[in-house]
Steps between C-alpha positions, in 0.01 A plus 500: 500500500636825436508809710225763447668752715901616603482718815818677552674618807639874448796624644821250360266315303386750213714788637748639732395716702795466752670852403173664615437287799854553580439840519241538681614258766789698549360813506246412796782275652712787537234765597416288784837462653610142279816589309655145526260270254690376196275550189584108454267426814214759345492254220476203649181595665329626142163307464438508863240770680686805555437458896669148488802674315534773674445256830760283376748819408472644823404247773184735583233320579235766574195508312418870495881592434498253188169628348669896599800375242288338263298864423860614443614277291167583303579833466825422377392224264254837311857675452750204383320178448332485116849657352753272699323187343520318242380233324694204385624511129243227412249586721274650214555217258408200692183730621355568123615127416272395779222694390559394131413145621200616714666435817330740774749702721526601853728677749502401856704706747584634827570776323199773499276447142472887459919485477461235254236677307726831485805308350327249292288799361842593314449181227144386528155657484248487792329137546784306289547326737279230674542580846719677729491432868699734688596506914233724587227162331559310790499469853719237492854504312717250321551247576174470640286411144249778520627689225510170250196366619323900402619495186428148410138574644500785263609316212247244601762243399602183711822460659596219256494782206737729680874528497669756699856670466696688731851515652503391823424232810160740613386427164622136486295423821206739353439275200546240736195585733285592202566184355638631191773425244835690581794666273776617690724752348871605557432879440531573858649459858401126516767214352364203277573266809248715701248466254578158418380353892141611352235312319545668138455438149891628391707756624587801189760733497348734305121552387557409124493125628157526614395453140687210447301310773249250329179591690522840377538443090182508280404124435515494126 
């Protein structure tokens, strides 16, 4: 059976972003008294809630004092996100290809769907894409399955007809809980091997080879 819909994760799956988170890490970091974080350890926390990075950063474990540094960041994301990303060189390609063969198309993401819609506004027109569930969707985050189970709901597909793609262990054990088929990609902070413990269908270094996978060519 082939799939009927590819939901992607965002950041270091279809773009970096890192330069802009990055920056705005830094630049709340250091406002708020935390000059020693490498940008290394900023990265290694993309794809999680910014109050679990910024927990992890700092060793705060307040909740007020996270959510206080998570309206920064915001404010800091409207000044330096959307032009400190972007997307990977076959990003676009792979996208169209999958629409050429009537595949549907989804974004799920910690990372807030207005954001997403601001970038991705650059290369597509509003509605090209199926569905976009952003971290202000759910009450719930990766890798709870919230998000996947939404936008399957929306597509009013089954789990069976879904594959999902993204970077990293969150969204290993996110297709996991939602019982869905699993790419894991290289385009980020997490190695093959990391990917590899999970249940997936193959592990791609780079987007292109999502076409090449049999459940997503036309039958003839």
């Amino acid at each position: 059976m082939n799939y009927s819909a590819v939901l992607f994760d965002f950041d270091y799956t279809l773009a970096d972003s890192s330069r802009g988170i990055v920056i705005c890490f830094q630049q709340v970091l250091h406002r708020n008294g935390y000059t020693q974080v490498s940008d290394e350890e900023i990265k290694r926390t993309i794809g999680k809630t910014l109050e679990d990075s910024f927990s992890l950063l700092t060793g705060v474990s307040d909740q007020e004092q996270l959510i206080n540094w998570r309206k920064q960041y915001g404010k800091e994301a409207d000044k330096y996100m959307s032009e400190n990303t972007l997307l990977f060189p076959d990003t676009l390609e792979v996208l169209n290809k999958l629409k050429q063969r009537n595949v549907r198309i989804g974004i799920i993401s910690t990372k807030y769907r207005f954001r997403i819609l601001e970038f991705l506004g650059r290369y597509f027109p509003e509605e090209w894409l199926d569905v976009i569930i952003g971290g202000e969707d759910v009450t719930l985050h990766k890798p709870d399955p919230e998000g996947l189970n939404k936008a399957i709901g929306f597509l009013h597909l089954e789990p069976i007809q879904i594959l999902y793609v993204g970077d990293s262990v969150i969204d290993a054990e996110t297709a996991a809980s939602a019982g869905v088929d699993f790419v894991g990609i290289t385009t980020g902070m997490t190695t093959r091997n990391e990917l590899e413990y999970f249940p997936h269908v193959k592990i791609i270094s780079c987007l292109s080879e999502l076409l090449i996978i049999k459940e997503l060519i036309p039958e003839k």
